[in-house]
C-alpha positions in Angstrom: -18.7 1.3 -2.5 -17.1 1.2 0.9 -15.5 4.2 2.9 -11.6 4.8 2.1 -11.8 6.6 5.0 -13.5 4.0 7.7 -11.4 1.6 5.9 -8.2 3.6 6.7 -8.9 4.2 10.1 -10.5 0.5 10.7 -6.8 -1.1 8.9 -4.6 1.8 10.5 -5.8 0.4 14.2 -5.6 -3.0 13.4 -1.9 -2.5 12.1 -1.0 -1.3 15.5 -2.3 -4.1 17.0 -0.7 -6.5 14.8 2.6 -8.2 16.0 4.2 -7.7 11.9 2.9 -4.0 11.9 0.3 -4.3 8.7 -3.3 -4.8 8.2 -4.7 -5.4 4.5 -8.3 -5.3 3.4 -9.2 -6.3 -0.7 -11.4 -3.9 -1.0 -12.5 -4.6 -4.8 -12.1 -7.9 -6.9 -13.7 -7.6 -10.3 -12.2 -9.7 -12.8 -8.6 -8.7 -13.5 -8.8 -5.3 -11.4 -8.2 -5.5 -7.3 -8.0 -2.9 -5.0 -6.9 -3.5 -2.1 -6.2 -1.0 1.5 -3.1 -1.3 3.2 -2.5 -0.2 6.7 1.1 -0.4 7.7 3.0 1.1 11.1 6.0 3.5 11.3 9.3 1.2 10.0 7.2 -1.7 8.9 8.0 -2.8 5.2 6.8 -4.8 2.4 9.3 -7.2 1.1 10.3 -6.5 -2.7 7.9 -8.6 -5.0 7.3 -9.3 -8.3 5.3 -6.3 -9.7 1.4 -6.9 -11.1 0.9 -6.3 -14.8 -0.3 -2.9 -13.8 -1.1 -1.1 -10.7 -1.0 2.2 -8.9 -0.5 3.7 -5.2 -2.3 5.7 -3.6 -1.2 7.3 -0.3 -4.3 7.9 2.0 -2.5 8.7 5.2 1.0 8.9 6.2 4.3 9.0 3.8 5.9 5.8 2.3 8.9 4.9 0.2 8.8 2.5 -3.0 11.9 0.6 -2.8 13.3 0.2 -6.1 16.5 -1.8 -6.8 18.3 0.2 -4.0 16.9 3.3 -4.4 14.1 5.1 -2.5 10.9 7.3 -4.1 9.4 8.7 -1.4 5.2 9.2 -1.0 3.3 11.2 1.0 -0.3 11.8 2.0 -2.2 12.4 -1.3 0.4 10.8 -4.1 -0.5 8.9 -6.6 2.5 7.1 -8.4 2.2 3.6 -10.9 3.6 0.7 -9.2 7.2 0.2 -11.0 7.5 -2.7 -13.5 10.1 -4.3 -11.5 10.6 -5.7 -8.2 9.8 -3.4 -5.8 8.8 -3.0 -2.0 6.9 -0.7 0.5 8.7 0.9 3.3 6.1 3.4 6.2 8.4 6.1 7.3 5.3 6.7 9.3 2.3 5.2 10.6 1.0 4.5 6.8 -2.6 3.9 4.7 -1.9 3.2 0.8 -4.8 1.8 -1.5 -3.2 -0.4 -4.1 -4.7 -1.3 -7.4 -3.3 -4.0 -9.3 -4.3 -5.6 -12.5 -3.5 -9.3 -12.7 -3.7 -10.7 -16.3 
């Protein structure tokens, strides 16, 4: 299994460097399950999307906000939350890790 941690650091350094502030990394793909390190800079956002048929977030480094039809719940460094079963988004208050895992069927 790979290192969260290497992977953090590795995607958090490569955000910075990006011009659109994010870096991503699928870090497991086995059948319906995906996991999948996301690296994003202080302000940078994830558009709202449709949501997966199940998922979770987990915050490695930083504090984030799930955007939520206007409203804000608000992550920090250890969190664990279910992605919401509606369109949502990702918003770095900070310079941000989260590993999302998604179930696609």
């Amino acid at each position: 299994m790979p290192d969260l941690e290497r992977l953090a650091v590795e995607h958090a350094a490569r955000a910075a460097e990006s011009p659109h502030g994010r870096s991503a990394h699928l870090v497991l793909h086995d059948g319906v399950l995906r996991q999948t390190v996301i690296a994003l800079t202080a302000g940078t956002a994830l558009d709202e999307h449709t949501p997966p048929t199940a998922g979770s977030v987990q915050v490695l480094r930083g504090r984030v906000s799930l955007t939520i039809a206007g409203r804000l719940l608000e992550l920090s460094a250890g969190h664990l939350e279910p992605v919401p079963q509606e369109r949502h988004g990702l918003l770095a208050h900070v310079d941000s890790v989260v590993l999302l895992t998604a179930v696609t069927a």
